[in-house]
N, C-alpha and C positions, 0 to 999 in steps of 0.2 A: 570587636563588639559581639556580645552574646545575641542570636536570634531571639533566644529562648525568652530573652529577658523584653527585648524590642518591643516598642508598643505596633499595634498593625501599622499606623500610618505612615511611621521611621521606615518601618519594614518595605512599605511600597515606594520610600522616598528612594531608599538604595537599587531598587531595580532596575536594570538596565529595560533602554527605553524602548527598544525593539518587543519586550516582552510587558511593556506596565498595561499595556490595555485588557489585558487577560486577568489582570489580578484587580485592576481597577472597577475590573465589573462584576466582582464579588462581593457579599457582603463582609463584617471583618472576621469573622467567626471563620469563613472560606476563606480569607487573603491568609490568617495567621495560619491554616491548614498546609495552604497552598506554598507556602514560604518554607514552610518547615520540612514538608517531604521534597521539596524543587530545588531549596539552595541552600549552597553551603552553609553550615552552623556557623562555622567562629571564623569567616574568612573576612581580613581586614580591607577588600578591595572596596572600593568607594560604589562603585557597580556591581551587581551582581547577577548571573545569568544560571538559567537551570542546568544544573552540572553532578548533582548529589547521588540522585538514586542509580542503586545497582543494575537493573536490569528493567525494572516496569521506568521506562522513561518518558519525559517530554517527547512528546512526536517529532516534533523537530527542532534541535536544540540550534541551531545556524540561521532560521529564517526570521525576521520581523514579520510579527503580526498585520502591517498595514499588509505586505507581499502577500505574503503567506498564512490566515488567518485561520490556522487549525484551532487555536483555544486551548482549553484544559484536555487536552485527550493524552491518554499513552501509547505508547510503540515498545511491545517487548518481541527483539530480536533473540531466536529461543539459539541459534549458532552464528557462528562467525563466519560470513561470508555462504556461499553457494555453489552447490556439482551441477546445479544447469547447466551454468556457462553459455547463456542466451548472449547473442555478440551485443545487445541495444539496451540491455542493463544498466539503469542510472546507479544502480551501487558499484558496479565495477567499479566507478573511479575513486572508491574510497576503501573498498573492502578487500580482504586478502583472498589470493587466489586461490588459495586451498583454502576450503572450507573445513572446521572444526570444530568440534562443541565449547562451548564456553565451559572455563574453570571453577568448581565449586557451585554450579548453575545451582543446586535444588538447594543451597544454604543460601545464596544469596537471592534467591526468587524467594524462599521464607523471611528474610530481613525486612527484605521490600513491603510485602504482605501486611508483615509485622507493623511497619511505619503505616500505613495505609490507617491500621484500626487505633495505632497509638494518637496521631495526630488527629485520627475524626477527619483524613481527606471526604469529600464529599464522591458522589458516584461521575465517570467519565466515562465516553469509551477508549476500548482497548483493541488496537491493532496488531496480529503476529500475521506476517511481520511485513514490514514493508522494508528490510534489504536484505532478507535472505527469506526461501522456503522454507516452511515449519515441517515440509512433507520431504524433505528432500531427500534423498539416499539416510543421511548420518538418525535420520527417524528412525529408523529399523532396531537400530545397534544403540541410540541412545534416549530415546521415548520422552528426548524435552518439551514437545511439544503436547503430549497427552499430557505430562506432568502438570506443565502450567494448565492447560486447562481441567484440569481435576484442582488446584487448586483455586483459579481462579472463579469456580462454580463453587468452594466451600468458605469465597470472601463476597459471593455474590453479588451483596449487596455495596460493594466498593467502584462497581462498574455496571454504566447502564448498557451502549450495544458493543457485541464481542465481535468482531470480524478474524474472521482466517482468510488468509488470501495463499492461493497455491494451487500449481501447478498439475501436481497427481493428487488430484480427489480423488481419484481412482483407489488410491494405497490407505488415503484418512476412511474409505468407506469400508476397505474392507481388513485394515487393524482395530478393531471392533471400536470405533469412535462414530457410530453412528446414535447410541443412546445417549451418550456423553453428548454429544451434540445435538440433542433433542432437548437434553435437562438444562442446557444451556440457555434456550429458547424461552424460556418460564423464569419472570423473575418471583423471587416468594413475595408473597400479602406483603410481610414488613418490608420491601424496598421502596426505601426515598422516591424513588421515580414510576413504582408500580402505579397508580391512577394516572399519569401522564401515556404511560406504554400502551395503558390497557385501553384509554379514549382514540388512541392512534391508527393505535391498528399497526404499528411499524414492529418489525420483529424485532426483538433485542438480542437476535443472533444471523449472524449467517456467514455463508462459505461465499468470497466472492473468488472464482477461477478465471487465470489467463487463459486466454483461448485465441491468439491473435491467427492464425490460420486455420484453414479448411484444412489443406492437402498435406500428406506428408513430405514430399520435397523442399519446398521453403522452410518448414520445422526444421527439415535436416541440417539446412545450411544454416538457422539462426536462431531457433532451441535445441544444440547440438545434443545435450544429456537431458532433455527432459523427458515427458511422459510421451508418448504420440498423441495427435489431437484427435485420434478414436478412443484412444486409452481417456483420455479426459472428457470424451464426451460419452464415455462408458459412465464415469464417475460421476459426471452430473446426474446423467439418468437415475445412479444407485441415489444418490443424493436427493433429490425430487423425489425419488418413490418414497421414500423415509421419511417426507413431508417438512426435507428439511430449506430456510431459506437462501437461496442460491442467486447473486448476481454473476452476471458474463461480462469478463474484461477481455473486450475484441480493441485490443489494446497493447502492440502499439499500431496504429496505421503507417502504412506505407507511400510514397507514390507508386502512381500506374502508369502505368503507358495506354494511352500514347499522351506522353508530356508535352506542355506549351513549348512552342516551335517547331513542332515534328519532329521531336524526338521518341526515343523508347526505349528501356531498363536494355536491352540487345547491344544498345550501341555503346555502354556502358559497362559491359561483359555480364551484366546481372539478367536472373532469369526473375518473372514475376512474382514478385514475394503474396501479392493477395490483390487478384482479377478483382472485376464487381460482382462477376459471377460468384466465385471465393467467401465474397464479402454479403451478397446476397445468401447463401448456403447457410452462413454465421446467424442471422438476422433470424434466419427463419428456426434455426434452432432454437435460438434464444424464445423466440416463439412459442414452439410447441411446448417447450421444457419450462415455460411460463414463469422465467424466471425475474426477479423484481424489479430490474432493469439493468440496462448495459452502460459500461463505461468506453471510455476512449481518448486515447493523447496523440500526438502526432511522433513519429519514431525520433530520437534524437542518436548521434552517434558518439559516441561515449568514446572519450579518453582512458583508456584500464589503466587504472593505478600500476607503477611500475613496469610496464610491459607495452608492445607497441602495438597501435591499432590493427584490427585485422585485416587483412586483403578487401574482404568482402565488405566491409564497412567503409573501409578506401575508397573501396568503386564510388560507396554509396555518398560520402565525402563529395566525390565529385558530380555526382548528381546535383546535391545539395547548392553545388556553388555555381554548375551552368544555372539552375534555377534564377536563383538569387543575383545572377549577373544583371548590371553591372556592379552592383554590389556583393560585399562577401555575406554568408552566414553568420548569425551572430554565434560568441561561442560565450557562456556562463555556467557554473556551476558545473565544468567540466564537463560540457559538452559541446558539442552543432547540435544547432535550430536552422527549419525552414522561417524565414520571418514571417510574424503571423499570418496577415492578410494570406501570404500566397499560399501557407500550409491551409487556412481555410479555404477557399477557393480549389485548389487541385488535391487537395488529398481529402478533409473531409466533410463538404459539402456534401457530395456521390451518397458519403456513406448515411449522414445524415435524413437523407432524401430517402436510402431506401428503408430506417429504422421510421420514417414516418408513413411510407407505404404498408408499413407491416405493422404500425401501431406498438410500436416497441419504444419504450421510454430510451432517451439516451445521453448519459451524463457525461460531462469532462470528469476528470480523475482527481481536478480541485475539487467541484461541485461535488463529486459524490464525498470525498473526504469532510467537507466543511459541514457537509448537509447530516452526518451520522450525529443523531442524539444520545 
């Protein structure tokens, strides 16, 4: 069956049903947009699930809606995979371990674009990236992520908020992507959603950086290549002086000792990944640097695609499951979870408690995802 040909209605009858509430709540003018750039053209499958565009994708092409209710937004992953090599990485489990650029990235980032204004998609937002850094070493040598966003500021109007999420703000501030990221921040008069931004007050751009510890030692052991968290909170600071908008992902939490039972990270061979102190240090940054508010998940321990789990994640493995005794941890989507209640309660209650001491907003990593206009 031709899309092209499809009346809207046909068109939302064949969607798979994890995905129809997104299209259902469009008007038809948006469903045949949204059909056109999201699934396949001539595919005969009786279902059909967003699978089509090259590189500006569905955020998350595996989740239901009821789960997981990101909506029309995109996720353009600017390389394949990431040289962090943070050990608590929910991409590891699906991404290659050597990180690389994508093939033909600047002709197929143009195709994308291209469908964007052919179809008349309507404006979403846009995340780089959520499974690899945009800033990561392979920036240097191959400038995909300046690219997309110099292009994605000359389709502007195809997308209302822009987020960058990464590690070395430090490196985006000082490879002259500090104006680029200002122009970012301004949508022009004729944007579709320009009177809704500009009643809000919500920026329609910002840098949100991982920053899950204070100290450098725990970085060492569990953001083995990334930036240091002085080096990133260098980069915030450049970042904020340039009046640009900045959340803090104090993200992921850990547990602390001293754990339910009398226990403690020692007896476990682990040293303290992030005291309250740590976690207090974080809070008040975020603070000063007044930045729009902080996020947070609870750490999970990830299965690496191909490869075996780390020692240090081992330990932490078994932390996870004295916890959780007499039961096990749950594991999905390739990974260990604390189960919820007890990860609320011993991990981040504490921290909660002390982002309301400090008057610092603080969102889960859903929330703040669902909540971007």
């Amino acid at each position: 069956m031709d899309a092209n040909r499809d009346e809207p209605d046909a068109r939302t009858g064949r969607i798979d049903e994890k995905f129809k509430p997104v299209f259902e709540a469009c008007d038809s003018a948006s469903r045949k947009a949204l059909f056109q750039y999201f699934l396949p053209t001539h595919s005969r499958k009786p279902r059909l699930a967003p699978t089509r565009p090259r590189l500006i994708k569905w955020y998350c092409p595996f989740a239901s809606q009821k789960v997981f209710p990101s909506g029309h937004r995109y996720c353009l992953n600017v390389y394949a995979g990431c040289g962090h090599r943070c050990l608590y990485c929910y991409a590891a489990a699906y991404s290659p371990e050597r990180p690389a650029p994508k093939r033909d990235f600047e002709r197929l980032l143009r195709k994308d674009l291209e469908d964007l204004e052919r179809f008349n998609v309507p404006p979403a937002p846009v995340h780089l990236s959520n499974s690899t850094d945009p800033f990561q070493p392979l920036e240097a040598r191959h400038g995909h992520a300046r690219l997309a966003l110099e292009k994605i500021l000359e389709t502007r109007h195809r997308f209302s908020t822009v987020t960058v999420l990464t590690k070395n703000p430090l490196g985006a501030a000082t490879r002259g992507c500090l104006e680029l990221f200002k122009a970012l921040t301004i949508l022009p008069a004729g944007h579709p959603r320009h009177a809704e931004f500009s009643a809000s007050g919500i920026p329609p751009f910002c840098v949100e950086v991982s920053l899950a510890f204070w100290r450098q030692e725990p970085a060492s052991v569990y953001d083995p290549c990334a930036p240091t968290p002085e080096e990133r909170r260098e980069g915030i600071r450049r970042l904020r002086a340039a009046g640009i908008p900045v959340v803090l992902r104090i993200d992921p939490l850990f547990p602390r000792s001293p754990l339910p039972g009398g226990l403690a990270l020692n007896h476990f061979g682990l040293a303290e990944a992030q005291t309250l102190h740590d976690l207090e240090q974080l809070v008040r940054f975020a603070k000063d640097m007044a930045v729009r508010h902080v996020v947070y998940s609870t750490v999970k321990i990830v299965q690496p695609r191909g490869r075996p789990l780390d020692p240090v994640m081992g330990r932490l493995r078994l932390v996870f499951e004295k916890l959780a005794a007499p039961g096990r941890p749950p594991f999905h989507s390739g990974s260990w979870r604390l189960p919820t209640p007890l990860a609320g309660q011993v991990v981040v209650q504490p921290f909660l408690a002390l982002c309301a001491d400090y008057g610092v907003q603080a969102k889960h990593c859903m929330r703040n995802l669902i909540e971007a206009p």
